[in-house]
C-alpha positions, 0 to 999 in steps of 0.5 A: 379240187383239181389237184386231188383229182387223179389225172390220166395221160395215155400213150398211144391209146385211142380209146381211153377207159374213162374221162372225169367230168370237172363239172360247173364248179371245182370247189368241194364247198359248192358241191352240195349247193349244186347239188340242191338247186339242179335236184330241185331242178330236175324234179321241177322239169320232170313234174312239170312236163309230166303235167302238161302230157297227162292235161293233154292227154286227158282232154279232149278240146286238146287233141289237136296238133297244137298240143299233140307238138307240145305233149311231143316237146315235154316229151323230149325235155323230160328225156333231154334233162335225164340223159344230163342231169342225173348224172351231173347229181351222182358227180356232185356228191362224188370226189371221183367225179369218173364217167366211163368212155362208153358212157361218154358217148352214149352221152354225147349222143343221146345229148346231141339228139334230143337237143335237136329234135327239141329244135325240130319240134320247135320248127314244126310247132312254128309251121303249126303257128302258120298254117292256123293263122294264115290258112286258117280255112285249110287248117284241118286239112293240112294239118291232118293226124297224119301230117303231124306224125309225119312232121314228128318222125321227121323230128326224130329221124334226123337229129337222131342220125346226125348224131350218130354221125358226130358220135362216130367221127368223135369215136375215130379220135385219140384222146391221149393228152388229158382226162379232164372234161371241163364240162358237166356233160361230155358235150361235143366241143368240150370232148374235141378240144381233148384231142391229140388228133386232128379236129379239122374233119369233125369242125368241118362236118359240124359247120357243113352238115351240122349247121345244116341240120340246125338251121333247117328248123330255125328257118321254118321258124323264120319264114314262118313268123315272117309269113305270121307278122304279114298277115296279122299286119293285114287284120284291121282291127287291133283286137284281131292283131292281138289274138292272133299274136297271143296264139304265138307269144308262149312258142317265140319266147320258147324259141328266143330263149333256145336258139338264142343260148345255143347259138351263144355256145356254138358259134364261137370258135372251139379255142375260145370255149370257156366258164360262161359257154357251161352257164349258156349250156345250162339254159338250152340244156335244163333252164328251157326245159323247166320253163316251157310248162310255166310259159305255155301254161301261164300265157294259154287260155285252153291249156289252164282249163285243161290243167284244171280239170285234171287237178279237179279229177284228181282231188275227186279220187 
């Protein structure tokens, strides 16, 4: 498959008109498999995020910040998946499989910023978390309307300028020796290892400012559980143990299954990229945004009422 692909080598150029994205798979008898599972996929991400917004939104016993974070992560995920997933059904069914350099970068930079805010909005659910158990009698007050949206802007402000700063020192590359993405999104690493110029700024700026900016929401996530498990520890009974842990048990497994694929992916050094980091890729990027509604329908009590009730309206019309 790679053979008839048409393969481009520049000189002295910077900015190349085009990149091929080589995808999951090169074999020409794969391609329509692929193509079924990640439609399937997608339609199921997008349905089911989209539910759990319109339960949300549609109940009043969810109007608290709990799920105002949540309907915020379905959000993301559903803009997360549309900025990758499309595009990768387009290539499956193409032989061209041909993404142009200033769609290559838009790429990259909407990628890199709904993946972070997804991890933003991971920490300020994990902040949520705590002060519901371990202030519970300050709860309506910390977490006022205003603090939400205030945790939320930060959510986006800056994982969205991080990513402008990557995207910019990415646009200051040549990309002279190959065309050829082997990923099926123009993901950072993979786009760095294409560089005839030096790297050593770009490795630089992601192991300073943008382990950072990661691992800024992973601690709150970290100190916030740490702080969670000492208190519950502290409940006498085993009933009170378990409902305070119950509460938290849908956003560990969330959070577990995020940070434990990406921090596969980008710990490695840029050289040893390899096939099982693009199926690490797939769970962070896809995998976690289609099972977040089943994870946090399945295991919450107020969140089943609420989809009930809006199946129930809905059959009523």
């Amino acid at each position: 498959m790679i053979s008839k692909i048409k393969t481009t080598r520049w000189d002295n150029i910077s900015s190349p008109s085009e990149f091929i994205l080589l995808g999951l798979s090169s074999r020409p008898e794969d391609q329509k498999p692929l193509f079924v599972l990640f439609v399937t996929i997608y339609l199921v991400t997008l349905m089911g995020n989209l539910i759990i917004i319109l339960a949300i939104y549609s109940d009043i016993h969810l109007q608290t910040p709990m799920y105002f974070f949540l309907k915020s992560l379905s959000f993301v995920d559903i803009c997360y998946t549309t900025v990758i997933i499309p595009k990768m059904l387009i290539n499956f069914l193409s032989e061209a499989k041909t993404i142009l350099y200033s769609e290559c970068m838009t790429q990259t930079y909407f990628c890199l910023s709904f993946g972070n805010v997804d991890s933003y909005v991971l920490g300020a659910m994990a902040i949520d978390r705590y002060v519901a158990i371990c202030k519970p009698f300050h709860y309506i007050t910390i977490m006022s309307y205003k603090c939400c949206v205030l945790l939320l802007i930060i959510s986006l402000t800056i994982p969205f300028l991080h990513s402008l700063l990557h995207v910019h020192l990415l646009n200051q590359l040549t990309f002279c020796a190959s065309n050829i993405i082997h990923h099926f999104f123009c993901e950072l690493k993979a786009m760095l290892k294409l560089s005839c110029s030096s790297t050593y700024v770009n490795e630089i700026v992601i192991k300073t400012e943008g382990l950072s900016v990661v691992m800024a929401p992973f601690m709150c996530v970290i100190i916030s559980y740490l702080r969670i498990l000492t208190t519950v520890l502290k409940i006498p009974s085993t009933a009170g143990k378990y409902k305070a842990f119950s509460t938290c048990g849908s956003h560990l497994t969330v959070v577990s299954l995020f940070y434990g694929s990406i921090s596969y992916v980008y710990l490695q050094p840029l050289n040893s990229y390899t096939v099982k980091d693009r199926i690490a890729t797939v769970i962070y990027t896809m995998l976690t945004s289609m099972l977040n509604p089943f994870i946090y329908s399945l295991r919450n009590k107020d969140l089943k009422q609420g989809l009930g009730k809006l199946i129930g309206r809905i059959k009523s019309q």
